[in-house]
C-alpha positions, 0 to 999 in steps of 0.5 A: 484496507487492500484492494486488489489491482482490480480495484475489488476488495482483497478477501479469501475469496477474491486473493491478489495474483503474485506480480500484481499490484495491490493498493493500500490504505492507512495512516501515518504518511510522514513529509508531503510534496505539498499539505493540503488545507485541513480537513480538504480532499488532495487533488489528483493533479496534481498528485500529493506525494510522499516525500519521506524514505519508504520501504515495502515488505511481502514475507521480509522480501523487498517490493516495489512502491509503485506510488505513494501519496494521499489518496486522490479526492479524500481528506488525509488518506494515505494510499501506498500501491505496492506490487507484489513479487512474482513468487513467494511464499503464501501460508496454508491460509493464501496469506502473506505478511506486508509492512512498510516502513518510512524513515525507518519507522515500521508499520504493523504487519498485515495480512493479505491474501493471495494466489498460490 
C-alpha cells in the first residue's frame, strides 16, 4: 500500500506531488532497534527502527528515506516513508517504478502515481 503525504490513499485519481513524501507499507523489514513481542503492536515511543543498510529508488534515481521502522501500534508492519525527487520522469500512465533495497537485497518494483 502507498499513501500519499496527505495520509490519503495514492491512486490515479489522488497521484503524490513530486518532492512530497509517500509512506509505504510491506514486509521484510531485516534487523530491528528492538523486537517486539510476537504477535505485539510496535510502540510509537519509542519508535522501532531498522537497523539494517537501506536504499530507496524513484525511476533508478536515489530518494531519500525519511523513516524507516514498524509501523506505530500494528503487529510486524513495516513502514518506509520516502520522498520523492522533485523531478522525474513519469510515464504516459502518471506512474513511476520505487523499489528498496536493504543489505543489498531489492525488493520488486512498484508502481505509484504521480503528478506530471
Amino acid at each position: 500500500a502507498a499513501l500519499n503525504q496527505d495520509n490519503s490513499l495514492n491512486s490515479p485519481s489522488n497521484p503524490a506531488a513530486p518532492g512530497s513524501i509517500v509512506q509505504f507499507f510491506a514486509t521484510g523489514h531485516g534487523p530491528l532497534s528492538s523486537t517486539p513481542e510476537t504477535g505485539a503492536a510496535a510502540s510509537a515511543d519509542p519508535l522501532v527502527l531498522t537497523t539494517g543498510d537501506l536504499e530507496a529508488y524513484v525511476q533508478a534515481t536515489q530518494a531519500t528515506v525519511e523513516f524507516s521502522g514498524l509501523a506505530p501500534n500494528f503487529a510486524s508492519l513495516w513502514q518506509v516513508n520516502i520522498r520523492l525527487p522533485a523531478t522525474l520522469p513519469v510515464t504516459a500512465e502518471g506512474t513511476v517504478a520505487v523499489f528498496i533495497k536493504v543489505n543489498g537485497l531489492g525488493s520488486k518494483p512498484v508502481a505509484i502515481y504521480v503528478q506530471n
